[in-house]
C-alpha positions in Angstrom: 155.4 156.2 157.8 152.5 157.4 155.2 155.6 158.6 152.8 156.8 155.0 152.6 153.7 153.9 151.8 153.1 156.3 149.2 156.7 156.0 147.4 156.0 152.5 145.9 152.8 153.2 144.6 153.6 156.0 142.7 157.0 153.8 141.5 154.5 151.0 140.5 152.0 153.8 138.8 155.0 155.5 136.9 156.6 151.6 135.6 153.0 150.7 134.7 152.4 153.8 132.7 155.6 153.4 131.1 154.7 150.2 129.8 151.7 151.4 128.8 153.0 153.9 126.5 155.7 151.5 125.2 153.0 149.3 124.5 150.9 151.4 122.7 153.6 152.5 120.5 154.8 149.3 119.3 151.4 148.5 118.5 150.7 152.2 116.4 154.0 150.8 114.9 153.0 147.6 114.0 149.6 149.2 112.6 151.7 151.9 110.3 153.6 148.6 109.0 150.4 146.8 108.2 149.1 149.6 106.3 152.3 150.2 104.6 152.6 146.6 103.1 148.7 146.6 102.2 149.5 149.9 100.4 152.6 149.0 98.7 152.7 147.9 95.1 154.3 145.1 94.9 152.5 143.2 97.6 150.5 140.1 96.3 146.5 141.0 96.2 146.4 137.8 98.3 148.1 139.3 101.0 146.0 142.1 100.9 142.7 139.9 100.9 143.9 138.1 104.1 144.8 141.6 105.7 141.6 142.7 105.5 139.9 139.8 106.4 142.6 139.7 109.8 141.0 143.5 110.5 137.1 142.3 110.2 137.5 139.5 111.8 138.9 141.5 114.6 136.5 143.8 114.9 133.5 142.1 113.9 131.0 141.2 116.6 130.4 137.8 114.9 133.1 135.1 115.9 133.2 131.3 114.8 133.3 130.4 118.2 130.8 132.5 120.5 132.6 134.6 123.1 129.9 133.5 126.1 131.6 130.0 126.0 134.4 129.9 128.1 137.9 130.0 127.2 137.2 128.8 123.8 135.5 132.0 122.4 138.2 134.0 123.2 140.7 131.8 122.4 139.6 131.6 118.5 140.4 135.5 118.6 143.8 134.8 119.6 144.7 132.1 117.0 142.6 132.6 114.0 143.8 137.0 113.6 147.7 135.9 114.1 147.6 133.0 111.7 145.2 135.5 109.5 148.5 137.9 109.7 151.1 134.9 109.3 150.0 134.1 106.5 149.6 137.2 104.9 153.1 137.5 105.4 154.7 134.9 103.9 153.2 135.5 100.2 154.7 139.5 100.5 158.8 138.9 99.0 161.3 139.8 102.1 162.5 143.1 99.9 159.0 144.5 100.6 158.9 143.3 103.8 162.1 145.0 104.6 161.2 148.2 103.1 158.0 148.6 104.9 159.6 147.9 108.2 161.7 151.6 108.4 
């Protein structure tokens, strides 16, 4: 009886780690991607600029919106870094892009 008990939980452990670690490495991906095309040559100084400023923002304690109001303060974080990114992105030429990506 306790076994049966026990058996899903550690199933539901091990997924969740798994996911976990598949997680984290896409994001260490994504990182070493960033910091390729803010390191390559050819990638507009623009780019760069809005890179950087996606990375403060992040992890500066200082938001547009405060996070103590709800919903709103965190949801700034959520549109304002990705749009940051986005845009970033479509100044650098697809070749670089491409390149960075391997």
């Amino acid at each position: 009886m306790i076994r049966s008990v026990v058996m899903p939980c550690s199933r539901i452990f091990t997924k969740g780690c798994f996911v976990f670690k598949e997680t984290a490495s896409k994001i260490k991906r994504e990182l070493a991607y960033y910091k390729a095309l803010a390191a390559h040559k050819r990638t507009p100084r623009i780019s760069k600029v809005l890179l950087a400023c996606a990375l403060a923002y992040l992890l500066s304690p200082i938001d547009l919106i405060p996070d103590f109001i709800p919903v709103i303060g965190q949801l700034d974080d959520l549109i304002i870094v990705p749009l940051l990114v986005w845009l970033a992105l479509r100044f650098i030429p697809d070749d670089v892009r491409r390149e960075c990506r391997v």
